[in-house]
MIKEVO-773282 format. One line per 8 residues: number of its first residue (from 1); their letters; for each residue x, y, z of N, C-alpha, C. Coordinates in Angstrom, 1 decimal, always signed. Layout:
<recs>
NUM> a> X,Y,Z,X,Y,Z,X,Y,Z | ... $
</recs>
This chain:
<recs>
1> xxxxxxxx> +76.6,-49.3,-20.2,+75.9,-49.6,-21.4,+75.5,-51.1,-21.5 | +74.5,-51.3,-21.9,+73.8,-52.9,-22.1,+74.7,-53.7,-22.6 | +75.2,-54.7,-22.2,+76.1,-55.8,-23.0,+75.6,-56.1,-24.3 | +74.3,-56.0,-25.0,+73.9,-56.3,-26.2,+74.2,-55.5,-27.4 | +73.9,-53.8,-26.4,+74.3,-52.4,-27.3,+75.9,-52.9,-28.2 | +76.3,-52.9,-27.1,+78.4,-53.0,-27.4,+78.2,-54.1,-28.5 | +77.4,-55.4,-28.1,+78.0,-56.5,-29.4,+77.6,-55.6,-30.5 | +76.5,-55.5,-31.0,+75.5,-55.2,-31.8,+76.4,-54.0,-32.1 $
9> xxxxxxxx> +76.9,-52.9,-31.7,+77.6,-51.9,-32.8,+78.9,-52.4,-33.2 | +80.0,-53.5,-32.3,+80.7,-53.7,-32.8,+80.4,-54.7,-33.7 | +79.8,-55.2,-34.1,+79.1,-56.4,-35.2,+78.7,-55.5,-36.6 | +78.3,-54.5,-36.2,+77.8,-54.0,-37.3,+78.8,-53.0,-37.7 | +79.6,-52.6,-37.4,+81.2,-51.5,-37.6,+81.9,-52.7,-38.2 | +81.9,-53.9,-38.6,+82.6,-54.5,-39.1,+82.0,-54.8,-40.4 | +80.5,-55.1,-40.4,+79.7,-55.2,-41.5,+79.2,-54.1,-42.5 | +79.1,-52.7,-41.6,+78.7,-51.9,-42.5,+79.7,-51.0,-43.0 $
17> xxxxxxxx> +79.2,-50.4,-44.2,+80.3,-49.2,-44.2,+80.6,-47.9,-43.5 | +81.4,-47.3,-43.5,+81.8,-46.3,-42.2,+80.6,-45.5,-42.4 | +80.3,-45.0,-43.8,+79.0,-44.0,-43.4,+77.6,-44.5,-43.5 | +77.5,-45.5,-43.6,+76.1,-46.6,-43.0,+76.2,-46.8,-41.4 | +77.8,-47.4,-41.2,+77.5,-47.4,-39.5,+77.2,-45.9,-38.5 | +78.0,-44.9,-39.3,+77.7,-43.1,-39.0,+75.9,-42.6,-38.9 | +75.5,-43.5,-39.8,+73.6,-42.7,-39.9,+73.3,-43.7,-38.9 | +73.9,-45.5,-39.0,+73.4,-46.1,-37.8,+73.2,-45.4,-36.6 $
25> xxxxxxxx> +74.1,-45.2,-36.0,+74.5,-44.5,-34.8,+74.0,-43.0,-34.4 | +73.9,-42.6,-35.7,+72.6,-41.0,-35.6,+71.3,-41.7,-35.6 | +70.8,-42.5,-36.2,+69.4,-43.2,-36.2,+69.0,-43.4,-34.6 | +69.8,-44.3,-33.9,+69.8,-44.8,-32.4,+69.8,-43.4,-31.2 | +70.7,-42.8,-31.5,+70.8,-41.5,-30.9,+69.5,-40.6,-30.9 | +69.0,-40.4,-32.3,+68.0,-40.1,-32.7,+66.5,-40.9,-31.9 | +66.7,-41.7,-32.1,+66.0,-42.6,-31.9,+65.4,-42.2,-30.2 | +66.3,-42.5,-29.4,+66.6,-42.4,-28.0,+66.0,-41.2,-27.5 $
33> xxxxxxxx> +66.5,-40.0,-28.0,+65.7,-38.9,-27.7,+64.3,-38.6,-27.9 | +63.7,-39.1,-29.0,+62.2,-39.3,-29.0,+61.8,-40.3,-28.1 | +62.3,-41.5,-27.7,+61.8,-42.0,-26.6,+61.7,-41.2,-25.1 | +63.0,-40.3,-25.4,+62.9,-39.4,-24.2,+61.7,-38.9,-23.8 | +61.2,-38.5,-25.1,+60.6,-36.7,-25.1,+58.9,-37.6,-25.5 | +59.0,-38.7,-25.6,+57.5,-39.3,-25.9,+57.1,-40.9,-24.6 | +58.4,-40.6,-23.9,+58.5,-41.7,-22.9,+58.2,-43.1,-23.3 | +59.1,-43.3,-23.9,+59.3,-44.7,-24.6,+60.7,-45.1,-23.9 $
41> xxxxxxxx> +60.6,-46.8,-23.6,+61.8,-47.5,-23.1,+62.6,-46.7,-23.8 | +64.2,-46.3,-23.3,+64.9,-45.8,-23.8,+66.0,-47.2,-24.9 | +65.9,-48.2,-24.2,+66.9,-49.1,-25.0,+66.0,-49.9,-25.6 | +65.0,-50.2,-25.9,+64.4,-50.4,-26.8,+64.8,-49.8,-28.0 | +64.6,-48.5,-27.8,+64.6,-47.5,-29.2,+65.7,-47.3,-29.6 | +66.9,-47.6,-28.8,+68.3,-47.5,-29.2,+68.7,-48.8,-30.1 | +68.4,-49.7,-29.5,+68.6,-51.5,-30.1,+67.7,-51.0,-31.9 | +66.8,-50.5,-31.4,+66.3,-50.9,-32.9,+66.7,-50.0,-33.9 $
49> xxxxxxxx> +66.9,-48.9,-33.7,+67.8,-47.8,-34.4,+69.1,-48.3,-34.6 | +69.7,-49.2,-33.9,+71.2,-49.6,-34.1,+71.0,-50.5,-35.3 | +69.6,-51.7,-35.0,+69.1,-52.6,-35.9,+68.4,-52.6,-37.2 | +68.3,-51.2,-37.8,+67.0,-50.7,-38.7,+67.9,-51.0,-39.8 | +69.1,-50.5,-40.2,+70.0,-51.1,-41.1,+70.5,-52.3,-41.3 | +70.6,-53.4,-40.2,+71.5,-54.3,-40.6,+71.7,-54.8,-41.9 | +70.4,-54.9,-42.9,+70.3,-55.7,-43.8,+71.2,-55.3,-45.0 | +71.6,-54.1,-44.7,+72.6,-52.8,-45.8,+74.0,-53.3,-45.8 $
57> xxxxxxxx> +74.7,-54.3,-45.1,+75.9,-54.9,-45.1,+75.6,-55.9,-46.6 | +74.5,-56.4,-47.3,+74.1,-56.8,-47.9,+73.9,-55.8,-49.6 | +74.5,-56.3,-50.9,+74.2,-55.4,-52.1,+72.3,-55.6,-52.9 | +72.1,-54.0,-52.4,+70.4,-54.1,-53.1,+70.0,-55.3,-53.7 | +71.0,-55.5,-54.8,+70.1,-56.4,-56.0,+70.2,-58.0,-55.4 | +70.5,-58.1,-54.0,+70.6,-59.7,-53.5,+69.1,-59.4,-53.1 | +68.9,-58.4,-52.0,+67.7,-58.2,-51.3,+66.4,-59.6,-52.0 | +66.0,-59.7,-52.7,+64.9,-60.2,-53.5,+65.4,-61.9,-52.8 $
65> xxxxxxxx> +66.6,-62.4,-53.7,+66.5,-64.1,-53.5,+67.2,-63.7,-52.1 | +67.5,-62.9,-51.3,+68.1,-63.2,-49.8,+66.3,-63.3,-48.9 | +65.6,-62.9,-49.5,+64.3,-62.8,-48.9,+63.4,-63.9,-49.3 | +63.6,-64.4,-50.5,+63.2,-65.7,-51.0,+63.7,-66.9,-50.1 | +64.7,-66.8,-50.1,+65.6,-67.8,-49.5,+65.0,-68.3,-47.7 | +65.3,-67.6,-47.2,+64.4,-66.8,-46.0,+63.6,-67.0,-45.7 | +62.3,-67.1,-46.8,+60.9,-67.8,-46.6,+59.8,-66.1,-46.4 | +60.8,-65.0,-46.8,+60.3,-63.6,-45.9,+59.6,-63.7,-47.5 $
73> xxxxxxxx> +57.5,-63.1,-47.0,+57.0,-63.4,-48.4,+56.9,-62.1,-48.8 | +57.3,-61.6,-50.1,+57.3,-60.6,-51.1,+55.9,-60.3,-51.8 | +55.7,-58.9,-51.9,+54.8,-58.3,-53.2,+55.7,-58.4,-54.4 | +54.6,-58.6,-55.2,+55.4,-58.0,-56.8,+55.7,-57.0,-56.7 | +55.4,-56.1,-56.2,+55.9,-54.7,-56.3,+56.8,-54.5,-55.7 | +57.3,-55.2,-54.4,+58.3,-55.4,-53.9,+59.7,-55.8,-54.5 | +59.3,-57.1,-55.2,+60.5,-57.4,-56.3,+60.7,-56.8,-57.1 | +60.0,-56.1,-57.8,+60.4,-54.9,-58.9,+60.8,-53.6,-58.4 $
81> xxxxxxxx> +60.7,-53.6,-57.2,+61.5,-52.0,-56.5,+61.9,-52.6,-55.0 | +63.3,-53.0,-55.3,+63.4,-53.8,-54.3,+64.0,-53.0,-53.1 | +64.5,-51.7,-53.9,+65.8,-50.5,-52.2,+64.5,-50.6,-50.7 | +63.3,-51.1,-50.6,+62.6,-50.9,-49.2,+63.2,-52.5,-48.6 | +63.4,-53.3,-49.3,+63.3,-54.7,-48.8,+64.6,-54.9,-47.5 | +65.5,-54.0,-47.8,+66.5,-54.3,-46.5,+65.7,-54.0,-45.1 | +64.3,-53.1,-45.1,+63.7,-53.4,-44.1,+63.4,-54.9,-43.5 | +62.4,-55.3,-44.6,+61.9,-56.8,-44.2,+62.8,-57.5,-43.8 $
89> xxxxxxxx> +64.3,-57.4,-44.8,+65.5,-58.5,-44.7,+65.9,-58.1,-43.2 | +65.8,-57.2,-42.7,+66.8,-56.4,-41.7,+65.8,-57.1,-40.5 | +64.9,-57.2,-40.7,+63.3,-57.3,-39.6,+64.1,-59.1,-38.9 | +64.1,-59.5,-40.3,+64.7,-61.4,-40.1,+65.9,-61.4,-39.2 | +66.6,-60.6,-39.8,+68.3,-60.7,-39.4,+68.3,-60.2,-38.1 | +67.3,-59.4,-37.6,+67.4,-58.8,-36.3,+66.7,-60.1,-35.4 | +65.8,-60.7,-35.8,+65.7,-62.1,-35.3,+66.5,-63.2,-34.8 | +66.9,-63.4,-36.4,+67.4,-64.6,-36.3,+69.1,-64.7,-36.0 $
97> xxxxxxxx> +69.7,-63.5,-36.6,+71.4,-63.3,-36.1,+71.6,-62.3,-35.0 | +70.7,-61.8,-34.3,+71.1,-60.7,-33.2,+69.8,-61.3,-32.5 | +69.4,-62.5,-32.1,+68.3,-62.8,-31.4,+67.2,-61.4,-30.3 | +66.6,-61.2,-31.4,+65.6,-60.0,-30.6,+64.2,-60.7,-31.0 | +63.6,-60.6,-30.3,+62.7,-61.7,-29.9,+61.5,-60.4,-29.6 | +61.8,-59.2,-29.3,+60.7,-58.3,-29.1,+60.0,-57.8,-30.0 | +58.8,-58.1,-30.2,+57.7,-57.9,-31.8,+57.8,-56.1,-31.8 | +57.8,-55.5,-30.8,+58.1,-53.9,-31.2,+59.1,-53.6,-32.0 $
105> xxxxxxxx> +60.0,-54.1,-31.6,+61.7,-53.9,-32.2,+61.5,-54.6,-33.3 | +61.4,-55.6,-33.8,+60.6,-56.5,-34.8,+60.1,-55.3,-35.6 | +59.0,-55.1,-35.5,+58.1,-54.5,-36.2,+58.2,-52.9,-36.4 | +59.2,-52.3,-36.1,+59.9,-50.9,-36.2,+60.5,-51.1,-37.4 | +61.5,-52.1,-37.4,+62.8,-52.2,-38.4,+62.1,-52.7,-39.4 | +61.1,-53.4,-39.3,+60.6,-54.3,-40.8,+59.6,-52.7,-41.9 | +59.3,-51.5,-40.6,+57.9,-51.0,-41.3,+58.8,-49.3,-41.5 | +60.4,-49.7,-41.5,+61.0,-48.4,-41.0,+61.3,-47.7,-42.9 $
113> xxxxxxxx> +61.2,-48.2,-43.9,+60.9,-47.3,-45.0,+59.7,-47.2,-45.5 | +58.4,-48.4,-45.4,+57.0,-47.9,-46.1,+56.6,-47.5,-45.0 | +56.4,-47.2,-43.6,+55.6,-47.3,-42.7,+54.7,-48.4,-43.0 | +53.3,-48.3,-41.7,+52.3,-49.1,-42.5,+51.2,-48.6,-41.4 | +49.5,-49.1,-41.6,+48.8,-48.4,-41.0,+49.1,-49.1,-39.9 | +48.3,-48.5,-38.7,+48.1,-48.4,-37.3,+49.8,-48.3,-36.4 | +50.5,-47.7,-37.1,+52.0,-48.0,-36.3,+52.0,-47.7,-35.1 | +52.4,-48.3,-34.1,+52.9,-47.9,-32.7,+53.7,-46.9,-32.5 $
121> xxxxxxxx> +54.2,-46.6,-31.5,+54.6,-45.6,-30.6,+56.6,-45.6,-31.2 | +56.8,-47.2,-31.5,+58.5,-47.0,-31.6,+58.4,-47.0,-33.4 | +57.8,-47.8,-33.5,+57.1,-47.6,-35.2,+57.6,-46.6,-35.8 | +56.8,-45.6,-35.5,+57.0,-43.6,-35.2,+58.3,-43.4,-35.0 | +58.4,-43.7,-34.0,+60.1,-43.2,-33.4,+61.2,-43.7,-34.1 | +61.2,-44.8,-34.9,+61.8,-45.3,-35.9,+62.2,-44.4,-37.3 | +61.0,-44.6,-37.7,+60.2,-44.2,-39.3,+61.1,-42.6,-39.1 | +60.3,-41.9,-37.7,+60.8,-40.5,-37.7,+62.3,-40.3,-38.0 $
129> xxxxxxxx> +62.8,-40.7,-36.8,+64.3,-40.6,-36.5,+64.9,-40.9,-38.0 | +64.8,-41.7,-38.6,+65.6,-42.2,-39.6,+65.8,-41.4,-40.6 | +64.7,-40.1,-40.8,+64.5,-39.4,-41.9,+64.6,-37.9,-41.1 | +65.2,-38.0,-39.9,+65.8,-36.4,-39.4,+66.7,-36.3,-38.9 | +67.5,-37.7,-38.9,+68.9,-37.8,-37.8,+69.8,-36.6,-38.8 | +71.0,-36.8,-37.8,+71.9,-34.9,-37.9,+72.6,-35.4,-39.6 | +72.7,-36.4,-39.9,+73.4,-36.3,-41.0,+72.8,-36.3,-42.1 | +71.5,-36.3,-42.4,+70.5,-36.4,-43.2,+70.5,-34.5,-43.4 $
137> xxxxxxxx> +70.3,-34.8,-45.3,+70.4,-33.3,-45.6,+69.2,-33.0,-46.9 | +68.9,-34.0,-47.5,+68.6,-33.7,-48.5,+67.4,-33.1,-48.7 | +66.2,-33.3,-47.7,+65.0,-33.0,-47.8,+64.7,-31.8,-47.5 | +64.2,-30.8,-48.2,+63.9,-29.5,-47.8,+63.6,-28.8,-46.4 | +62.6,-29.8,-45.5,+62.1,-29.3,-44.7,+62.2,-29.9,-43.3 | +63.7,-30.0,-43.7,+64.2,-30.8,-42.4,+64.4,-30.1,-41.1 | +64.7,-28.7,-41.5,+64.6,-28.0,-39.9,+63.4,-28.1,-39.0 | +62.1,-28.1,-39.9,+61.3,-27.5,-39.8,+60.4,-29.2,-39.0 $
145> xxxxxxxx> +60.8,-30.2,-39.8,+60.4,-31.6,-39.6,+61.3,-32.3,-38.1 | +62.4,-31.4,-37.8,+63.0,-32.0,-36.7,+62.5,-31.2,-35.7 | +61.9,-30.2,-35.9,+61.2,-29.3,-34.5,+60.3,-29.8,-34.3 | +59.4,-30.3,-35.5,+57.7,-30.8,-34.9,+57.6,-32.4,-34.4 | +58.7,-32.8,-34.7,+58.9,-34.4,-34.1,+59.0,-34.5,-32.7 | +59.3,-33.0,-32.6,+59.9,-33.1,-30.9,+58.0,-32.6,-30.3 | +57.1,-31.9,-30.9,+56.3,-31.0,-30.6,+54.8,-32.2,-30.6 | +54.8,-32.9,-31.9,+53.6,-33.4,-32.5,+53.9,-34.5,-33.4 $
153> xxxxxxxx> +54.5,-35.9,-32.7,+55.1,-37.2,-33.3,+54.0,-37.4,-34.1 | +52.6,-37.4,-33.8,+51.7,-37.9,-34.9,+51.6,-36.8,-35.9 | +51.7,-35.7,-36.2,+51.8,-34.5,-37.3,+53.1,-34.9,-38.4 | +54.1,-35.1,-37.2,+55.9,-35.2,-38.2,+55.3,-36.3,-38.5 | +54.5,-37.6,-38.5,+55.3,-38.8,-38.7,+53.9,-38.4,-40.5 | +53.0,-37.8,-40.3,+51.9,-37.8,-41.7,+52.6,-36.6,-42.5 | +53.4,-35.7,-42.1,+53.9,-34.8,-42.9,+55.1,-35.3,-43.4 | +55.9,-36.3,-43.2,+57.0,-36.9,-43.6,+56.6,-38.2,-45.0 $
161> xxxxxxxx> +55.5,-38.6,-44.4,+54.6,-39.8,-45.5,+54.1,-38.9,-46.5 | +53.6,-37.7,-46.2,+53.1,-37.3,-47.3,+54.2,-36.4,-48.3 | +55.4,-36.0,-47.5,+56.4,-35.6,-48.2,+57.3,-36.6,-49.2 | +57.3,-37.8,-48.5,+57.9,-38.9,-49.1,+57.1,-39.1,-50.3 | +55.9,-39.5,-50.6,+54.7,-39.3,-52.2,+55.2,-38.3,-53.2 | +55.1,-37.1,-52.2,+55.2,-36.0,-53.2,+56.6,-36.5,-53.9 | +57.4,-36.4,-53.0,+58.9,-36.6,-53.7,+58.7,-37.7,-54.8 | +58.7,-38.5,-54.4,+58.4,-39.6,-55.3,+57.8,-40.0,-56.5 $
169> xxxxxxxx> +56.9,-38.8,-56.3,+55.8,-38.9,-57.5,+56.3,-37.9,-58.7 | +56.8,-36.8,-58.0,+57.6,-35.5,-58.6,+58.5,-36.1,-59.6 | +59.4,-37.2,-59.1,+60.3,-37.9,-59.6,+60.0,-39.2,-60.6 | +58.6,-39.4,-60.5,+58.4,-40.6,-61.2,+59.2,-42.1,-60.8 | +59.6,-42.3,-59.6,+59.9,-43.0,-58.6,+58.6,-44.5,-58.6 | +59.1,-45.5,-58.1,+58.2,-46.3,-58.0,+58.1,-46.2,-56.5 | +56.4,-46.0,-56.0,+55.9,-45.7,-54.6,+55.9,-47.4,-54.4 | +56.2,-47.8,-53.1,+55.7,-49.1,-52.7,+54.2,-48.4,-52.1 $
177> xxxxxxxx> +53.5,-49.6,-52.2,+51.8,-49.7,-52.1,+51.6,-49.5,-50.7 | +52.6,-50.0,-49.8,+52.5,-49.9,-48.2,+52.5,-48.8,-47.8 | +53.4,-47.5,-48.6,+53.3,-46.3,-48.0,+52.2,-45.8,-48.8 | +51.4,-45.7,-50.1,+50.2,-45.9,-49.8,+49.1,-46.0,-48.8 | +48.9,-46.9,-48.5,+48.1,-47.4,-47.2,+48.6,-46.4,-46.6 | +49.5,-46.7,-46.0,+50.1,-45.7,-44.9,+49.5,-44.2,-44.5 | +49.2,-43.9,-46.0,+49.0,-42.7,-46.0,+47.4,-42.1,-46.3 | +47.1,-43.2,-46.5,+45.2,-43.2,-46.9,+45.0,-43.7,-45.3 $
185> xxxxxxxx> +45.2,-44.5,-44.5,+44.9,-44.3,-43.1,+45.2,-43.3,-42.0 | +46.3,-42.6,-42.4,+46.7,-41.5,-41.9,+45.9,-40.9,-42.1 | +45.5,-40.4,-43.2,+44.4,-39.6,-43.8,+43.4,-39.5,-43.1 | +42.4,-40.8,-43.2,+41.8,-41.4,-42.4,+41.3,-40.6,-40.9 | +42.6,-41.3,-40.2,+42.3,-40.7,-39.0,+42.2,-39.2,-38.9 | +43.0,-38.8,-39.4,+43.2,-37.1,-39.3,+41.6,-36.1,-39.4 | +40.9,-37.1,-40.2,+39.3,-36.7,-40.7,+38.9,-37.2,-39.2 | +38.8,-38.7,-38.9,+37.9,-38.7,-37.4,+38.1,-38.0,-36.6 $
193> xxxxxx> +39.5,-37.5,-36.3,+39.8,-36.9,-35.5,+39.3,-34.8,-35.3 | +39.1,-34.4,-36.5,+38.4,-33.0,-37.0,+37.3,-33.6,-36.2 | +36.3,-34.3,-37.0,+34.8,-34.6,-36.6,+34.5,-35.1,-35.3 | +36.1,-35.5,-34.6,+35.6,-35.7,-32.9,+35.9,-34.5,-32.5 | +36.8,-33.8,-33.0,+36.4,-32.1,-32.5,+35.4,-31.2,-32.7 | +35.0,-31.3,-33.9,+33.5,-30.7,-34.0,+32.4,-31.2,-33.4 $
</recs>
């Protein structure tokens, strides 16, 4: 195993709580097998799966001035619904306290609750994993969302964004604006993509 994997889970089994570091460890697992099955570095996808939480050793309501502090720049909408921000915060910390220096892995962890448009290949593999790993229960259509991840990453990753809205909206939830986007480009493409088949 990579000398970085070992620090990095024992660093974070100290900092997180048992069942934060339990979804960590399903996230990476998770993670790893869609690199399998979509031929992505395999430890790439593991590092960042291990790294998508770090920022959760941290209580929600710091998220805002720990990101202030930081220089990491915020939406208003951001500050006023702050539970996405352990991405951004987590994006830094994977920087600057676990020195990862790779803009993929970077840019997975920072976009791993709003998504955002044009995501990459670990982007995906992030976003996905994190919302079908084995301990995750809540979502209705998880059986059904863990088979097509394996079948059609670009299908799971627009049917997960658009289930995330619905839920949200159902609930009267505040949507961050980025999964928005997210999901008006997704859109988007799904249209070019009909009309280059026709």
């Amino acid at each position: 195993m990579n000398e970085f994997i070992q620090y990095a889970r024992k660093k974070l089994k100290k900092k997180l709580s048992e069942s934060r570091y339990e979804h960590t460890l399903s996230v990476s697992y998770t993670c790893v097998c869609l690199a399998m099955r979509y031929g992505y570095p395999l430890e790439k996808a593991e590092i960042a799966g291990l790294l998508h939480d770090c920022a959760k050793c941290y209580p929600e309501d710091s998220y805002v001035s720990r990101c202030s502090k930081h220089g990491i720049p915020l939406t208003d909408e951001e500050k006023a619904a702050p539970a996405v921000l352990h991405a951004k915060l987590g994006a830094w910390m994977a920087k600057e306290r676990y020195g990862i220096k790779d803009e993929e892995i970077l840019s997975a962890i920072a976009c791993h609750t709003t998504g955002k448009p044009g995501m990459g290949l670990l982007d995906k593999i992030l976003y996905i994993a994190d919302y079908i790993e084995v301990r995750r229960d809540k979502a209705d259509n998880l059986p059904a969302m863990r088979r097509l991840a394996f079948e059609d990453i670009d299908e799971a990753l627009f049917q997960i964004v658009e289930g995330t809205l619905t839920y949200l909206n159902k609930r009267g939830m505040t949507i961050d604006p980025m999964t928005e986007r997210t999901y008006r480009y997704l859109c988007e493409q799904r249209q070019t993509q009909r009309k280059e088949r026709s």
